[in-house]
C-alpha positions as CSV (number, residue, x, y, z in Angstrom):
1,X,91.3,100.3,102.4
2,X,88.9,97.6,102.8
3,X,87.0,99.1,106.0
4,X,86.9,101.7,104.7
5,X,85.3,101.3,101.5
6,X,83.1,99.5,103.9
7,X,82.4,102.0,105.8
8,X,81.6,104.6,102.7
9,X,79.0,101.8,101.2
10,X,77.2,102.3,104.9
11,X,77.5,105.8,105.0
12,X,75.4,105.9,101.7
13,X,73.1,103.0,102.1
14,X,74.5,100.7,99.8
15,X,73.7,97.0,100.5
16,X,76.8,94.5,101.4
17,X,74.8,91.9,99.3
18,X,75.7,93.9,96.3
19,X,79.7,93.7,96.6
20,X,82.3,91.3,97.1
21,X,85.4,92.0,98.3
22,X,88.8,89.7,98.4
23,X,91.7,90.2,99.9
24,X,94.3,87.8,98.6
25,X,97.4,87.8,96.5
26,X,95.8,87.9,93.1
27,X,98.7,86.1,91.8
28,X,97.5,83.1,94.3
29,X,94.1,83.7,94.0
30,X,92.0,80.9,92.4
31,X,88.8,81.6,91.1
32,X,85.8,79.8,91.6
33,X,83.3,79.6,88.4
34,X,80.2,80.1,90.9
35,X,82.0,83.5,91.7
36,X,82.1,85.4,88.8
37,X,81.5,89.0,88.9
38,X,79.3,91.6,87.2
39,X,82.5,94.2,87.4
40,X,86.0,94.6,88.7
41,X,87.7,98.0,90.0
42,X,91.2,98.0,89.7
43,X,91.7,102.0,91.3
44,X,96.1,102.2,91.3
45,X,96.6,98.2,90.8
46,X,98.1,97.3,87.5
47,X,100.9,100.0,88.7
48,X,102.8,97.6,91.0
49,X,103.4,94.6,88.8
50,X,106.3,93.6,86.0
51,X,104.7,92.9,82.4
52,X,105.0,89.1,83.0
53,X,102.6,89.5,86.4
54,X,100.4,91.6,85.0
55,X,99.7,90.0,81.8
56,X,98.7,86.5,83.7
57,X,96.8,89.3,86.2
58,X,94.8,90.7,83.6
59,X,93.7,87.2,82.5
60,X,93.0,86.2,85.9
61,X,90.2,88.8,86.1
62,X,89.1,88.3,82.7
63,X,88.5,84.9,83.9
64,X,87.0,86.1,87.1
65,X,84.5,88.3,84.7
66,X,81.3,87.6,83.4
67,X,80.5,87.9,79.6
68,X,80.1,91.6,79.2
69,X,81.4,92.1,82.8
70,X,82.8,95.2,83.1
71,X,86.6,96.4,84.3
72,X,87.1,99.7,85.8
73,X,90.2,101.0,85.9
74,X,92.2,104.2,87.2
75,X,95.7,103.9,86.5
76,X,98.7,106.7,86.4
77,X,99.5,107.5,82.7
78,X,102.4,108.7,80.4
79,X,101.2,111.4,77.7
80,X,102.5,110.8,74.5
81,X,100.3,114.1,72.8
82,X,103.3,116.8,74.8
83,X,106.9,116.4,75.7
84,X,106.5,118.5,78.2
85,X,103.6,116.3,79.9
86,X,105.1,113.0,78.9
87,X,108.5,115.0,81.0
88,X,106.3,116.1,83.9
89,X,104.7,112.4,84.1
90,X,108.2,110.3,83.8
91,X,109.8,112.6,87.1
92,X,106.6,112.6,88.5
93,X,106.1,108.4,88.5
94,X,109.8,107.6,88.7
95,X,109.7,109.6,92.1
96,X,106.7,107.8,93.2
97,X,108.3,104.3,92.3
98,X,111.3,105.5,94.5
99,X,109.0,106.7,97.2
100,X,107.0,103.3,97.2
101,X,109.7,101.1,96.7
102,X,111.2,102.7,99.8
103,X,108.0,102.3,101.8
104,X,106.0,99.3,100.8
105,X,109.2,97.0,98.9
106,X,107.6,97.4,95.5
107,X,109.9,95.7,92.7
108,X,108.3,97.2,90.1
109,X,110.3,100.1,88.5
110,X,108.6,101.6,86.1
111,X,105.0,101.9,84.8
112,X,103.8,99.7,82.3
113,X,101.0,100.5,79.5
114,X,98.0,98.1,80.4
115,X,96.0,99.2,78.0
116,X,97.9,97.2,75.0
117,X,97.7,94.2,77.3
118,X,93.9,94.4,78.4
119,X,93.3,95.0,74.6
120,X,95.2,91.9,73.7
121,X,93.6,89.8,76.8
122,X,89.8,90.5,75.0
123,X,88.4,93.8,76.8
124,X,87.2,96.6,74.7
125,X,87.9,100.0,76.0
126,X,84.6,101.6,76.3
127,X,85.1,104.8,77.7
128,X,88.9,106.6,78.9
129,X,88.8,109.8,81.1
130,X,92.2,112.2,81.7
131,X,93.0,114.0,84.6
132,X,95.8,115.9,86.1
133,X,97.0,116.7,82.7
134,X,96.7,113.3,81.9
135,X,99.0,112.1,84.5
136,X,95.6,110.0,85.5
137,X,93.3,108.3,83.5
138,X,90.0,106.4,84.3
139,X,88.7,103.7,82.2
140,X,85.9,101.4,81.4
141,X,86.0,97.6,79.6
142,X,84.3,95.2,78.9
143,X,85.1,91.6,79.1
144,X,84.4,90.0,75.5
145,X,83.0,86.5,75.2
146,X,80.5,83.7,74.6
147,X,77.1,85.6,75.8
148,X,77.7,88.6,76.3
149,X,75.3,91.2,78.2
150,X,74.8,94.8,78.5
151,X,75.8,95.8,82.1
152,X,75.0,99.1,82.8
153,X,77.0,101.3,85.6
C-alpha cells in the first residue's frame, strides 16, 4: 500500500519532501519529538484493534501530532438513525471480520466506536462525511493542545 501511494504522489507531482511514511507496528513505534507531524491518515486502521490497543493507539498519534495537527480518518461505521441500516452494517462488518480474520489472523472481532475514544483522547471532530448508507464515514480532527494552529487541508 506503501508503493503505491508512492507511486500516486508521482503520478500527480506531489513532492516526497512533503510526506512521511512509517511502516512499523504502531504499538512498538516510539516517537521522536523532532518528528511530529502536521497530519495523520488513518484510512481502515482503528478497525483491526481491541479497545485496550486502540485507546493507547490513539494517544500514540496524538502524541505524534502537532498542536492543531490534524487526524483524518475513514473508518467503517454502525448507523444508529435506522434498524434497518444499523442490520445491514452489523452482517455486513461481522462478515468482513470473518473474512479478514480468515485471511490476515485479525483478533479483533467486532468494530469498535473510535469516535468516543478520540474525543476523550483531546481531538475535536471537525468535519464527519457518510457514505454507503453510512456503512463509511470520513472524518476530520484536530489534535487540541498548548499552541495550537490553524492547519489548513
Amino acid at each position: 500500500m506503501l508503493n503505491a501511494a508512492a507511486k500516486r504522489r508521482r503520478n500527480k507531482g506531489i513532492s516526497e519532501q512533503r510526506i512521511s511514511t512509517i511502516q512499523a507496528d504502531i504499538r512498538e513505534w516510539i516517537h521522536k519529538k523532532e518528528e511530529s507531524f502536521d497530519a495523520v491518515v488513518a484510512q481502515f486502521f482503528f478497525d483491526n484493534f481491541e479497545e485496550q490497543d486502540l485507546q493507547s493507539i490513539i494517544n500514540i498519534v496524538k502524541e505524534a501530532l502537532l498542536p492543531g495537527g490534524k487526524l483524518l480518518v475513514s473508518e467503517f461505521n454502525i448507523p444508529q438513525d435506522t434498524h434497518l441500516g444499523n442490520c445491514r452494517a452489523r452482517f455486513t462488518l461481522g462478515w468482513l471480520y470473518a473474512v479478514f480474520r480468515i485471511l490476515t489472523g485479525l483478533t479483533t472481532h467486532k468494530l469498535i466506536p473510535h469516535t468516543p475514544l478520540l474525543r476523550e483522547a483531546g481531538f475535536d471532530q471537525k468535519k464527519a462525511v457518510f457514505f454507503s448508507q453510512k456503512t463509511l464515514i470520513s472524518q476530520v480532527f484536530t489534535a487540541t493542545g498548548d499552541n495550537q494552529r490553524d492547519i489548513s487541508l
